[in-house]
N, C-alpha and C positions, 0 to 999 in steps of 0.2 A: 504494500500500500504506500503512497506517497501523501503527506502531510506538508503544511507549507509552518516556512522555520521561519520565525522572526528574533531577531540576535542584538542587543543594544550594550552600549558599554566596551569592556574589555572581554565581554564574553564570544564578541564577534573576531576579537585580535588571538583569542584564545582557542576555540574549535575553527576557525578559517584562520593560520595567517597569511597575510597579505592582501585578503580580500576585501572590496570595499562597500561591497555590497552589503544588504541587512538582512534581506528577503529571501532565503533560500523551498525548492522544491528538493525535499528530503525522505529518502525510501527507508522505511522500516516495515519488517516483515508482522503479518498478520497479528495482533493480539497486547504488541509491546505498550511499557508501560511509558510513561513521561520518565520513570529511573532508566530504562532501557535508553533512551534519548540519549539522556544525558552521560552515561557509560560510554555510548558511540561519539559523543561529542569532547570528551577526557576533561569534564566537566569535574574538579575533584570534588565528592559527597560533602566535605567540610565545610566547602564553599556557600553561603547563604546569597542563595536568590532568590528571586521572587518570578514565580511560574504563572502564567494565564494560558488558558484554552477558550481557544474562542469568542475571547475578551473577558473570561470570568477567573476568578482566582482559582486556582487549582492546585493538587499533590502531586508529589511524585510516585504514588501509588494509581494517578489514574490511568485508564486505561484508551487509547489512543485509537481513532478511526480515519477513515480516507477522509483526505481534504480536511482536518480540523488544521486550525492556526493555530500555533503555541508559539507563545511570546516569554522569552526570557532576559530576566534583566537583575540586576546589583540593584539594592536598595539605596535609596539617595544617602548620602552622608552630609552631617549637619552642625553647627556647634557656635 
């Protein structure tokens, strides 16, 4: 199945580098989860981001179908 990836921050210089693009068409095989994403993406678990599907807030437990949007991104820093 293919999902469309949207990548903001350092997380685009991170899973693509050099790419300048945000918007990627991304294959992931039947059933994967948003964790599975982010495995393929070398996304490390520690790392706190902040996950949407579809424009809604989402887990890395959910479970991933053709054509959704997943948007990932760093959470603002502030002080």
């Amino acid at each position: 199945m293919d999902i469309k990836l949207k990548l903001f921050h350092n997380l685009r210089k991170l899973a693509f580098p050099g790419s300048r693009e945000f918007l990627f068409d991304y294959p992931l095989p039947e059933g994967a989860k948003v964790s599975d994403l982010l495995e393929r993406l070398n996304i490390p678990p520690e790392l706190s981001i902040l996950i949407f599907l579809n424009g809604e807030a989402a887990t890395i437990e959910r479970v991933l179908n053709e054509g959704d949007l997943v948007s990932l991104m760093l959470p603002a820093g502030g002080g």
